[in-house]
C-alpha positions in Angstrom: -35.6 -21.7 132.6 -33.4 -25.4 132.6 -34.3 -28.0 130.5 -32.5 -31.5 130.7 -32.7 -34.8 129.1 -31.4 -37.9 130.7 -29.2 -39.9 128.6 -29.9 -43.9 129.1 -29.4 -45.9 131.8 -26.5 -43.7 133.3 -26.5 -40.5 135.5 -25.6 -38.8 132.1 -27.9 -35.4 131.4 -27.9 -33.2 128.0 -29.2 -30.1 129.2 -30.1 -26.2 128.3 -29.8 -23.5 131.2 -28.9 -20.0 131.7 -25.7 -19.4 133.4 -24.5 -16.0 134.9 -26.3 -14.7 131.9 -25.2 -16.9 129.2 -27.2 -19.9 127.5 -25.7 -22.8 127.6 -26.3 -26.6 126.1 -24.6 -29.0 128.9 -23.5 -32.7 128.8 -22.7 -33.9 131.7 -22.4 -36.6 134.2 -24.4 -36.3 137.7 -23.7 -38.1 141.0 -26.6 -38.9 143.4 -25.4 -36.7 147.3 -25.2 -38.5 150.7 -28.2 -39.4 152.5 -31.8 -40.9 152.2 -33.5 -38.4 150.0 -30.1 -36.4 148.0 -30.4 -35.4 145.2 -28.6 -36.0 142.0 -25.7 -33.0 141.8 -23.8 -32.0 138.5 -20.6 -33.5 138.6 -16.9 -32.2 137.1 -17.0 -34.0 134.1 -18.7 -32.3 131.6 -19.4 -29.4 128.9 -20.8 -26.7 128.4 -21.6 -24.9 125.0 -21.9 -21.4 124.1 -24.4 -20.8 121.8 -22.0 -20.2 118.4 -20.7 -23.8 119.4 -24.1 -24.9 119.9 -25.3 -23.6 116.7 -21.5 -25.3 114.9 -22.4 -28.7 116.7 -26.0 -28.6 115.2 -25.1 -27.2 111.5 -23.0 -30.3 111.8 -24.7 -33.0 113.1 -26.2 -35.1 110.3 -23.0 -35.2 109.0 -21.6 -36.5 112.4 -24.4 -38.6 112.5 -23.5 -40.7 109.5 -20.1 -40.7 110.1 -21.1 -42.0 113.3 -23.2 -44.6 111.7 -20.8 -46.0 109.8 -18.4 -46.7 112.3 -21.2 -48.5 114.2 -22.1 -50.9 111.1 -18.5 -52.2 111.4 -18.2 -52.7 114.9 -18.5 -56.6 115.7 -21.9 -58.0 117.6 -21.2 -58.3 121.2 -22.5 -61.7 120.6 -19.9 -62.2 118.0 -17.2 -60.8 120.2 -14.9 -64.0 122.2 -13.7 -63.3 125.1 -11.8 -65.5 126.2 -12.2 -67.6 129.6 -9.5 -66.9 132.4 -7.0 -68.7 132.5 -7.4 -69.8 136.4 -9.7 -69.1 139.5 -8.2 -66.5 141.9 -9.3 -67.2 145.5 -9.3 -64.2 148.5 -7.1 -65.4 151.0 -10.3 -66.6 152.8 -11.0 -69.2 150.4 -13.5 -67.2 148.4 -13.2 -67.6 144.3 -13.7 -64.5 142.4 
């Protein structure tokens, strides 16, 4: 039995599957195949935890969680963030400004 969550926007899935007899809780990044109908396929970048990391991860997690939290309440609104303008147009050697 597989399970899996898709994470946002992105082509990011938590998951929980059985692997050559082990259980494991997945993160990981997908990719969508070649062709008209492909499917998504689990990409390299990933992890995969056993359940005594599992159960460290989740023992842990409010903790991580406010930790987490905090370092979100002092990042800077994007709308507060400048960024500044650059400094001149670049043109393609066709003439095209990008």
């Amino acid at each position: 039995m597989q399970m899996s969550v898709k994470l946002g926007n992105t082509l990011k899935k938590a998951s929980v599957r059985i692997y050559k007899g082990a259980t494991l809780f997945d993160l990981r990044e997908f990719y969508v195949g070649k062709g008209p109908a492909a499917p998504e396929l689990a990409g390299k970048k990933g992890i995969s935890l056993k359940v005594a990391e599992w159960k460290t991860l989740h023992e842990n997690l409010k903790t991580l969680n406010e930790k987490f939290q905090a370092l979100v309440s002092r990042q800077p609104s994007p709308a507060s963030v400048h960024v500044p303008a650059p400094a001149q147009e670049w043109t393609s050697p066709n003439g095209d400004a990008y």
